[in-house]
C-alpha positions as CSV (number, residue, x, y, z in Angstrom):
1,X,20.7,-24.9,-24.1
2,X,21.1,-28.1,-22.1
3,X,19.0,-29.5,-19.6
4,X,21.5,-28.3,-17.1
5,X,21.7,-25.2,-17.8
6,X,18.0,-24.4,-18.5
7,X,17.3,-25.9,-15.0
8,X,19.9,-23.0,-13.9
9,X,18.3,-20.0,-15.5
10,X,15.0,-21.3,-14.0
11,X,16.0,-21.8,-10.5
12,X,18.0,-18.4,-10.9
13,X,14.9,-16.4,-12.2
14,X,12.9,-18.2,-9.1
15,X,15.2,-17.0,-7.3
16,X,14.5,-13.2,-8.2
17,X,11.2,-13.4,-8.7
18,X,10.9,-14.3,-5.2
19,X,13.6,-11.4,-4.1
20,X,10.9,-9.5,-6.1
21,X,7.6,-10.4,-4.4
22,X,9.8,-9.5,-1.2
23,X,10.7,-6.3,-2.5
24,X,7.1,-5.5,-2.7
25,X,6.1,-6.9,0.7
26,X,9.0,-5.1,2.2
27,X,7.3,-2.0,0.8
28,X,3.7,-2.7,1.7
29,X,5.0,-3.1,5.4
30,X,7.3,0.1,5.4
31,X,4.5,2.1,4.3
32,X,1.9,0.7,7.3
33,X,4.5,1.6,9.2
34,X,5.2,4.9,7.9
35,X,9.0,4.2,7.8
36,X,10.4,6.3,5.4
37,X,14.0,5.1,5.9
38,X,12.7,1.5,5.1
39,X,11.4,2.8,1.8
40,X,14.3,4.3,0.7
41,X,16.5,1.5,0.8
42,X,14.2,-0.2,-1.5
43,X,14.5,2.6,-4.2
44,X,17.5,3.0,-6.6
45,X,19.3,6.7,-6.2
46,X,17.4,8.0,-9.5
47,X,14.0,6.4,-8.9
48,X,11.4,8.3,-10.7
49,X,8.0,8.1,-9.8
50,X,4.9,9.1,-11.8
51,X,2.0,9.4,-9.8
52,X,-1.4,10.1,-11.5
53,X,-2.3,13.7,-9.6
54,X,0.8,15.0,-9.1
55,X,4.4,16.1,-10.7
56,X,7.0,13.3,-11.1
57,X,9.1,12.3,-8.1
58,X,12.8,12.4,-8.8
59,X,15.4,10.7,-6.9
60,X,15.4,9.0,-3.5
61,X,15.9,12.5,-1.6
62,X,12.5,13.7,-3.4
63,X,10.6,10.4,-2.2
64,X,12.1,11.4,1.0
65,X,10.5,14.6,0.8
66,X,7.0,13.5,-0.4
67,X,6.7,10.6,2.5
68,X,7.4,13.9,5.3
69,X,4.8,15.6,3.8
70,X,2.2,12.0,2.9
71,X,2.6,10.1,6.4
72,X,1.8,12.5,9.0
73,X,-1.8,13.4,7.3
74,X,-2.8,9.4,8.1
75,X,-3.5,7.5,11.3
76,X,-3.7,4.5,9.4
77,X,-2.4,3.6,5.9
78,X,-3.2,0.2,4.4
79,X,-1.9,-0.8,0.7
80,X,-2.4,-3.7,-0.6
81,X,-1.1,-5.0,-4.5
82,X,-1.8,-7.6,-6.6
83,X,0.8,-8.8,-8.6
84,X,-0.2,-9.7,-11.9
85,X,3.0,-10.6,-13.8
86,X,6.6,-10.3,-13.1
87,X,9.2,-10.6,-15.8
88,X,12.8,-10.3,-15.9
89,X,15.5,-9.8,-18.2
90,X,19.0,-9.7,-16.9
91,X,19.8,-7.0,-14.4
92,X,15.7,-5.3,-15.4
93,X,12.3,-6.5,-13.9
94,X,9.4,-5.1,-14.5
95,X,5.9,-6.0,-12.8
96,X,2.4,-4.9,-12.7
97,X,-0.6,-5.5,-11.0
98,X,-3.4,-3.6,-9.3
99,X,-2.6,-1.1,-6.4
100,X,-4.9,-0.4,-3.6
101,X,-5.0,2.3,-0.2
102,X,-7.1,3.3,2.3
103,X,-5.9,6.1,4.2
104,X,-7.6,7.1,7.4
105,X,-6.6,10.8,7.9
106,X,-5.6,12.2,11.3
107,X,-8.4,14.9,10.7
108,X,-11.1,12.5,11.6
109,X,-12.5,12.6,8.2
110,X,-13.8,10.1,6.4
111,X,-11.3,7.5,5.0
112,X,-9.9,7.7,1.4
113,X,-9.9,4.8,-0.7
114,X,-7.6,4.5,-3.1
115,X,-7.6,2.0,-6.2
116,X,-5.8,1.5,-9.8
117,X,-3.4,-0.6,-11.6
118,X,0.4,0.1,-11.3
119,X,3.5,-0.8,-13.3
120,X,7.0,-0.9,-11.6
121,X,10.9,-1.3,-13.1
122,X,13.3,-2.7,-11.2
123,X,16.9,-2.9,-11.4
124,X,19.2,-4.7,-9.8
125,X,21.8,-3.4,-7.3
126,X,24.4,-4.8,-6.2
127,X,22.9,-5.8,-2.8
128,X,19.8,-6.6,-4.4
129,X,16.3,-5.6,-6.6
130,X,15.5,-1.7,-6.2
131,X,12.3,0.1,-7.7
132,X,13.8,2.0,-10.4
133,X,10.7,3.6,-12.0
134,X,6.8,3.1,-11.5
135,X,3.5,5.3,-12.6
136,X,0.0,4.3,-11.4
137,X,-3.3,5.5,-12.2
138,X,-5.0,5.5,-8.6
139,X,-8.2,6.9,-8.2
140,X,-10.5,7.9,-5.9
141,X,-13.1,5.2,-5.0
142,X,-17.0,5.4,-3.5
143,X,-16.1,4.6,0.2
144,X,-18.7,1.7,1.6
């Protein structure tokens, strides 16, 4: 590979890495929101997620489905992630890092906090990096 062309693939992987870390941002902000539109368009049509409590989530219309039911039990939703590696492979990414939530429910109980390491697969679209596929293994944390 010349110098040219390596200086390319770096400045090209830059490139999505950063499209990447946006991706994720872009999510963290559509969930405080609670705008389940916003999160969709960041999910491939056959997403598949894997949560640790629950059954797989299948396909955008099912994340859909779960956020209706998820948002409305929180005033407040904070998640934070910290990336720990992204790599990428062509048209794949996948990253992982250490996912966190607090979740204040509109009960008045007392807020959930939420913590556990999470892997994501992307793929790209046409228009850009979608989640593809992710699992976590959140737990349930000793509030402070």
């Amino acid at each position: 590979m010349t110098e040219i062309s390596s200086e390319l693939k770096q400045s090209g992987e830059e490139a999505d890495r950063k499209a990447i870390l946006a991706l994720v941002d872009r999510w963290r902000s559509a969930t405080r929101a609670k705008n389940i539109q916003a999160i969709l368009e960041l999910v491939a049509d056959d997403v598949v997620f894997l949560p640790s409590s629950v059954p797989p989530i299948k396909g955008r219309e099912e994340v859909g489905k779960m956020y209706q039911t998820f948002f409305p039990r929180y005033r407040e939703i904070e998640h934070e992630a910290i990336i720990e590696e992204v790599r990428i492979a062509g048209d794949w990414a996948l990253l992982w890092g250490v996912d966190e939530l607090r979740l204040t429910p509109e009960s008045g109980a007392p807020e959930i906090h939420l913590k556990g390491k999470g892997l994501s697969i992307l793929k790209r679209q046409s228009d850009g990096w979608r989640f593809w596929r992710g699992i976590n293994n959140m737990t349930p944390q000793p509030t402070e």
